[in-house]
DSSP file (Angstrom, degrees, kcal/mol; ACC not computed):
  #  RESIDUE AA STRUCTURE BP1 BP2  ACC     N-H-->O    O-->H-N    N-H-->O    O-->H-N    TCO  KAPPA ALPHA  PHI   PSI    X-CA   Y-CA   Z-CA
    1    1 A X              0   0    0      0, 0.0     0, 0.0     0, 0.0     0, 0.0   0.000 360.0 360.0 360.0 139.0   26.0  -60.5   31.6
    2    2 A X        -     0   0    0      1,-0.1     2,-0.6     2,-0.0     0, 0.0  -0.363 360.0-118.9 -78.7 169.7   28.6  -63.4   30.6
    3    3 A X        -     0   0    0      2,-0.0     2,-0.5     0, 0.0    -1,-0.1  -0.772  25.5-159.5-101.0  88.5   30.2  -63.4   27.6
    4    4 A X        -     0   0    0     -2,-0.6     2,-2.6     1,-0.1     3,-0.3  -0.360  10.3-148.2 -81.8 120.4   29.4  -66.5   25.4
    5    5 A X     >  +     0   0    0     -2,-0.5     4,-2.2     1,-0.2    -1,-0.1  -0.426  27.3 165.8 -78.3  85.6   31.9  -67.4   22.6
    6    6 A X  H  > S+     0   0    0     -2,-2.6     4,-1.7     2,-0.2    -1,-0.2   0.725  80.3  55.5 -64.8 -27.5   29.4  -69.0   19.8
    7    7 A X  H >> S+     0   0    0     -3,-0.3     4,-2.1     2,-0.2     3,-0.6   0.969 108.2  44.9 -75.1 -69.3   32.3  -68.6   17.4
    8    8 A X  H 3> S+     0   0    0      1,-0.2     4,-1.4     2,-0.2    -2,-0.2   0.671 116.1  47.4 -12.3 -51.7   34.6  -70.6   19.6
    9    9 A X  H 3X S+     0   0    0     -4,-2.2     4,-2.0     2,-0.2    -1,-0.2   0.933 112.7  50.8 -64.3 -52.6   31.8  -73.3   20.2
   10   10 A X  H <X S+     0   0    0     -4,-1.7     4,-1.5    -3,-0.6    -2,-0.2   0.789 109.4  44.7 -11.0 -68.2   31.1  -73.5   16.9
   11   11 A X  H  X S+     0   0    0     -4,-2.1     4,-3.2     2,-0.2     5,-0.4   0.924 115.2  51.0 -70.0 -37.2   34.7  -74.0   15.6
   12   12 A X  H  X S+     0   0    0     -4,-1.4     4,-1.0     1,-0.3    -1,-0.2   0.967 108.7  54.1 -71.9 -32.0   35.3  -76.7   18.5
   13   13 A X  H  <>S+     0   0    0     -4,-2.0     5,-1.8     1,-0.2    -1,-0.3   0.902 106.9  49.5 -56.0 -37.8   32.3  -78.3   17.4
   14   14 A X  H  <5S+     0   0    0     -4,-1.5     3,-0.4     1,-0.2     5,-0.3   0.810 106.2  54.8 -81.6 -34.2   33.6  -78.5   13.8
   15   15 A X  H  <5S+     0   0    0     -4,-3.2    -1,-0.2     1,-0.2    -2,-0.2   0.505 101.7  60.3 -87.0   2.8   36.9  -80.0   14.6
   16   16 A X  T  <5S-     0   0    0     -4,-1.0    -1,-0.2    -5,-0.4    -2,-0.2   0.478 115.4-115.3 -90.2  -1.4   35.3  -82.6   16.3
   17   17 A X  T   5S+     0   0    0     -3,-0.4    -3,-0.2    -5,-0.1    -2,-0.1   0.446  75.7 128.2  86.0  -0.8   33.6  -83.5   13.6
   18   18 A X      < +     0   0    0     -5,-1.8    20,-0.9    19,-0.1     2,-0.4  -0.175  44.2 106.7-104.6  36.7   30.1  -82.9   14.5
   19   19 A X  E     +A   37   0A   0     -5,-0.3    18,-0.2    18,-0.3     3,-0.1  -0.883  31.5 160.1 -94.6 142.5   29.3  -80.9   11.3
   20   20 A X  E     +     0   0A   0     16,-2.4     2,-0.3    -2,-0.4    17,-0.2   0.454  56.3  24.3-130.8  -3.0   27.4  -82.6    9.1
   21   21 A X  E     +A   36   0A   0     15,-1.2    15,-1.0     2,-0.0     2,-0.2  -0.887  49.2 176.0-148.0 156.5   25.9  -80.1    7.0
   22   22 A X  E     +A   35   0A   0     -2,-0.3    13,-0.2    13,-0.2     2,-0.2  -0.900  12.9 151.3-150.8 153.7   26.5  -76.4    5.6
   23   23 A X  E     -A   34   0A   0     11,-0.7    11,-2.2    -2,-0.2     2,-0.3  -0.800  36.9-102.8-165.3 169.1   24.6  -74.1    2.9
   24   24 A X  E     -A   33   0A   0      9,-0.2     2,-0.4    -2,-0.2     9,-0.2  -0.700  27.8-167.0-101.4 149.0   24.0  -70.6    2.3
   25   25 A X        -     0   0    0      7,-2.7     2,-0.5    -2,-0.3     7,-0.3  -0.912  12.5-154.4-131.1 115.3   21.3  -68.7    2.9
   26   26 A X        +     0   0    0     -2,-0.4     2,-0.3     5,-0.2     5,-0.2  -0.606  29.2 156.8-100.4 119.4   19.9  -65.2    2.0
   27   27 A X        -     0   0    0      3,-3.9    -2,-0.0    -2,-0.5    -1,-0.0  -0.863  58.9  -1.4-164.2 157.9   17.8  -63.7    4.1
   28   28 A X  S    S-     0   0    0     -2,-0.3     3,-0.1     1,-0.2    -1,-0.1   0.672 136.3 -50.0  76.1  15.1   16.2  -60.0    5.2
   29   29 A X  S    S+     0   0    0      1,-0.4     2,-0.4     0, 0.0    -1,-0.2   0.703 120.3 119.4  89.0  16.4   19.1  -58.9    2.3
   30   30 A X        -     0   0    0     -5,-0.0    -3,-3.9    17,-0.0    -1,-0.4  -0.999  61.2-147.2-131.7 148.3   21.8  -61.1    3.9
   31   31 A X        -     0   0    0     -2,-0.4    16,-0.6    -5,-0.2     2,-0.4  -0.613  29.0-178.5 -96.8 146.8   23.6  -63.7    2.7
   32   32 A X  E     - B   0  46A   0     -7,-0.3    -7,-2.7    -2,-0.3     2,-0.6  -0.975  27.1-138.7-138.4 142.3   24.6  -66.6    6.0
   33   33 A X  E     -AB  24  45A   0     12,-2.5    12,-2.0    -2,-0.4     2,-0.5  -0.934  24.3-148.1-102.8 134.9   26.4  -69.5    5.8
   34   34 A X  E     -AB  23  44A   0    -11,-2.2   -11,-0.7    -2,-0.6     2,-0.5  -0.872   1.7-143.2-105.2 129.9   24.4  -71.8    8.0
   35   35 A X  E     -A   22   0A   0      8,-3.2     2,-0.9    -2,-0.5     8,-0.3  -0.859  10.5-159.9 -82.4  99.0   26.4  -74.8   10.1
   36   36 A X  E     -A   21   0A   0    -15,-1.0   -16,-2.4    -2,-0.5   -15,-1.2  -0.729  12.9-164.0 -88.7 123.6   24.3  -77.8   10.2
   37   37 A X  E >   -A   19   0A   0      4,-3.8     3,-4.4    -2,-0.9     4,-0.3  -0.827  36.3-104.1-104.6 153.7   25.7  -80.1   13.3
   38   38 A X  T 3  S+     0   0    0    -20,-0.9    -1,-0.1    -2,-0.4   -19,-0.1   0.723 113.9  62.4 -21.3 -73.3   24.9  -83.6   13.8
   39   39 A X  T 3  S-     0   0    0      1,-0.2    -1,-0.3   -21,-0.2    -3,-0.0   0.617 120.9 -98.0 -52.4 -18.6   22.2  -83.0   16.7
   40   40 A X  S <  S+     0   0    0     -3,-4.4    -1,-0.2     1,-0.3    -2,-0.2   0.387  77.7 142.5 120.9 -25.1   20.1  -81.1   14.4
   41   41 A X        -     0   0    0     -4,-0.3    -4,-3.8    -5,-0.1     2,-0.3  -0.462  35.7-152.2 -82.1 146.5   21.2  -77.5   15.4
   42   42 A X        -     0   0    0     -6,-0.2     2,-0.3    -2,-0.1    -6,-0.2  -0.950   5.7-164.8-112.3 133.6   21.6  -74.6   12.8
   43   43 A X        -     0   0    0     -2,-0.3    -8,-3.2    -8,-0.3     2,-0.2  -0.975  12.3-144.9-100.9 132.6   24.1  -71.7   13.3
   44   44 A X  E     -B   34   0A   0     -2,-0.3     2,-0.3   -10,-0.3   -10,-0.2  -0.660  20.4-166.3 -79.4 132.6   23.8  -68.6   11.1
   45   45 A X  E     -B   33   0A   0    -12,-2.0   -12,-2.5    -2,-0.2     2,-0.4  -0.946  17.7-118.7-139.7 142.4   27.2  -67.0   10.3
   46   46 A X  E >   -B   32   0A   0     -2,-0.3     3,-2.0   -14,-0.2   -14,-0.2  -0.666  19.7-114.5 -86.8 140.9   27.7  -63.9    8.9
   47   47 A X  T 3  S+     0   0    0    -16,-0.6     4,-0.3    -2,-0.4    -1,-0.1   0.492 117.3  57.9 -95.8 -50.7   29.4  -63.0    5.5
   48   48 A X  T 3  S+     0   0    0      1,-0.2    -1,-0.3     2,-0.1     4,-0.3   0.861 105.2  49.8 -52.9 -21.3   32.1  -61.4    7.3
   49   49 A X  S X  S+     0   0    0     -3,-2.0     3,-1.6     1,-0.2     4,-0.4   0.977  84.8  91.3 -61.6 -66.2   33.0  -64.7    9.3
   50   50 A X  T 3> S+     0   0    0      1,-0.3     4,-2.8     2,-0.2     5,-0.4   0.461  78.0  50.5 -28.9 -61.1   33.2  -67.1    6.6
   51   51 A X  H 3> S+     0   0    0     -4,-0.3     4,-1.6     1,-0.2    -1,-0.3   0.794 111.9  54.6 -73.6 -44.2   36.9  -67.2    5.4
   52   52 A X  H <> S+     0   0    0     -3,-1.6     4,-1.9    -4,-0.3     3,-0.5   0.997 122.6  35.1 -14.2 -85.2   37.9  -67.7    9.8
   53   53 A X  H  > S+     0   0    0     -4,-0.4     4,-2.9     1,-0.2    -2,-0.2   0.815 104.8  64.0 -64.7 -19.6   35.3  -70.8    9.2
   54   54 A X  H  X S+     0   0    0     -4,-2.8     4,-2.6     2,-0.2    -1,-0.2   0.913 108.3  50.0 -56.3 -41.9   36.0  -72.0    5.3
   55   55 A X  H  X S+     0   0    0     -4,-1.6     4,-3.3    -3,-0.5     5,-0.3   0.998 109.8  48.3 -69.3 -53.5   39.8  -73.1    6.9
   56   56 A X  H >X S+     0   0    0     -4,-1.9     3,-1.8     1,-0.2     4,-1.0   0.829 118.9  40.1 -55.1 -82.7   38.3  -75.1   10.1
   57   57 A X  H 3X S+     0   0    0     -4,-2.9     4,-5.5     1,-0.3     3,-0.4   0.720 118.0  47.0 -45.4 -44.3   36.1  -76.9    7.8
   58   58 A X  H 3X S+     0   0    0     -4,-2.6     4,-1.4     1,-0.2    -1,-0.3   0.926 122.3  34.2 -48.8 -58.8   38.9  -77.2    5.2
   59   59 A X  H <X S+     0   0    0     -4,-3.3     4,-0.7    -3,-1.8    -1,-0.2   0.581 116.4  60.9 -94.2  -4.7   41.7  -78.5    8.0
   60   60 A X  H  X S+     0   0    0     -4,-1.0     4,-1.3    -3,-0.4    -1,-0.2   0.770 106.1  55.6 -68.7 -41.8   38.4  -80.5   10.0
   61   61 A X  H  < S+     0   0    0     -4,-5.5    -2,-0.2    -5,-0.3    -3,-0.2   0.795  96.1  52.4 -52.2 -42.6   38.4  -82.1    6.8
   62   62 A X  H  < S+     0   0    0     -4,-1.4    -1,-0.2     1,-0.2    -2,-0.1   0.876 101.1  65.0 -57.0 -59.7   41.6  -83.4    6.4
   63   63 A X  H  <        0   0    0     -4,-0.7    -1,-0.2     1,-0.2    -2,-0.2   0.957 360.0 360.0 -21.0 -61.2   41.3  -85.1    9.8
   64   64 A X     <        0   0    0     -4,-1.3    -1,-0.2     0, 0.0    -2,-0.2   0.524 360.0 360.0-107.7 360.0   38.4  -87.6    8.6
């Protein structure tokens, strides 16, 4: 089975600008930070992730 990088996709997505949304969400007793992208799609990420994805938004930001 291939290996799909969803963090990777994610992040390229984000410096492209096609985040348009974020918010957290607890659920089953975990907290996610959710990625809202332009198209409509939600990615779950988990607590451990975040500080990796807080800098791409942060340095996606600067960009635009």
């Amino acid at each position: 089975m291939p290996y799909f990088n969803y963090h990777g996709r994610n992040k390229k997505l984000i410096k492209e600008g096609q985040l348009s949304d974020y918010f957290y969400e607890d659920k089953e007793g975990k907290r996610f930070l959710v990625l809202v992208f332009k198209d409509g799609r939600r990615f779950p990420v988990k607590e451990d992730r975040w500080i990796e994805y807080y800098k791409v938004i942060k340095d996606s930001a600067k960009e635009y």
